[in-house]
C-alpha positions in Angstrom: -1.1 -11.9 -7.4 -3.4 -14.8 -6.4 -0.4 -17.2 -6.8 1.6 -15.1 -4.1 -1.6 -15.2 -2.0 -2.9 -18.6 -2.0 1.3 -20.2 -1.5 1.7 -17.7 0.6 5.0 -16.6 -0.6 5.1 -13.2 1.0 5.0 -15.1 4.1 8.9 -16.1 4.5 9.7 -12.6 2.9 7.9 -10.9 6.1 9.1 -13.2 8.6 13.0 -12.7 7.2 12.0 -8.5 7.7 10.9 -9.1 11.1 13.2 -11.6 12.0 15.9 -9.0 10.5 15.1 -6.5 13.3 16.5 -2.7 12.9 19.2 -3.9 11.2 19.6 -1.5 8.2 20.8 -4.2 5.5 19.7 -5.3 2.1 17.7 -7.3 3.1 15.6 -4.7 4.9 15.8 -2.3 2.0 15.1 -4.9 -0.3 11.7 -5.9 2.0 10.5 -2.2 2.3 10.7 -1.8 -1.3 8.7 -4.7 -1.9 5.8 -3.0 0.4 6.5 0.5 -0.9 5.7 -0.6 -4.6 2.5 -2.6 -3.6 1.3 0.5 -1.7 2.1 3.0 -4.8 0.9 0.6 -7.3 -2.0 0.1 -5.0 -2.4 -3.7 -5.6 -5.5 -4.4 -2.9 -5.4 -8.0 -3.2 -1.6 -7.9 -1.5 -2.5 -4.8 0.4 -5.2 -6.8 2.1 -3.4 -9.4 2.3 -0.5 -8.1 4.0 -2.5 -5.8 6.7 -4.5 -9.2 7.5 -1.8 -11.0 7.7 1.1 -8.9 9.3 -0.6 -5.9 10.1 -0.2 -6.4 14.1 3.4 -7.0 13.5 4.1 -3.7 11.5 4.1 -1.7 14.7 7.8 -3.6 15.2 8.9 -1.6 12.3 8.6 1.9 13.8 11.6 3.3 11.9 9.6 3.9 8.5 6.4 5.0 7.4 5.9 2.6 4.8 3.4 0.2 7.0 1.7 3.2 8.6 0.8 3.8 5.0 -0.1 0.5 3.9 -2.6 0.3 6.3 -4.0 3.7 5.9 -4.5 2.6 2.2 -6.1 -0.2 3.2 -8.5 1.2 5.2 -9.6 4.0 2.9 -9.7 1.4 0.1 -11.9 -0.7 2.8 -14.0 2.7 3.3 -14.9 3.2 -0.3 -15.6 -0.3 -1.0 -18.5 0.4 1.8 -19.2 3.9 0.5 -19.9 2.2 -3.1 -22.0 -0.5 -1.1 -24.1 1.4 1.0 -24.4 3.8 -2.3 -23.5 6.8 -0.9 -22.3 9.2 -3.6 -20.6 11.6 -1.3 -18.9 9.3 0.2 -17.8 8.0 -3.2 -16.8 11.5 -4.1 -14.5 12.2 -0.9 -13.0 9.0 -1.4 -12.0 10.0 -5.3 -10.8 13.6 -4.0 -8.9 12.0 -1.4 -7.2 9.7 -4.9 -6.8 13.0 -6.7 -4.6 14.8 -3.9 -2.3 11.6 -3.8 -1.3 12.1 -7.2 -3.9 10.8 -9.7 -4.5 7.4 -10.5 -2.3 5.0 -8.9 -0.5 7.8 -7.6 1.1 8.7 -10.4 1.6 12.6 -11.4 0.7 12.9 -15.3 0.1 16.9 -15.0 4.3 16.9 -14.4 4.7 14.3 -17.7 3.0 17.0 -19.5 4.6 20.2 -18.3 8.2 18.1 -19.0 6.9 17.1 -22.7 6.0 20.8 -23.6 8.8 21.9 -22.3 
């Protein structure tokens, strides 16, 4: 993840999606992917990254969700870094009920992996 940061090698990636337009292409799908598994797989570092970065530039790509998202998951992650700061417990707790309804821990649902298994 540094690597990608510090070369910046997200940055040609971006400017091909934006440079792409609307056009509904590989390219595009292949892009919004990209940014749909960093938000699921919540990597900060590249969320961060990318909302610093591109985040004024996501509005051009009205057509999906998947930046709306990105940035809302960057600015909870942003508001529980300064809930765990400023020490605040309930804060903290909101912010883990908030993970909870998303689907667990990284978003992933293990309550359906065990109702397939016993099944």
């Amino acid at each position: 993840m540094r690597h990608l940061i510090r070369n910046k090698l997200l940055d040609p990636v971006m400017g091909a999606l934006f440079d792409n337009g609307e056009r509904y292409n590989l390219l595009n799908s292949a892009v919004l992917e990209l940014v749909e598994f960093i938000r699921k797989e919540n990597i900060k570092s590249l969320i961060e990254y990318l909302v610093q970065n591109f985040g004024e530039r996501f509005a051009e790509v009205a057509y999906v969700d998947t930046f709306k998202q990105l940035q809302l998951k960057w600015e909870q992650s942003k508001e529980a870094a300064a809930a765990a700061a400023g020490g605040s417990d309930a804060a903290a707790g909101a912010a883990q009920d908030s993970a909870g309804a998303a689907g667990g821990v990284g978003g992933r649902l293990y309550s359906s992996r065990r109702r397939m298994r016993r099944d």
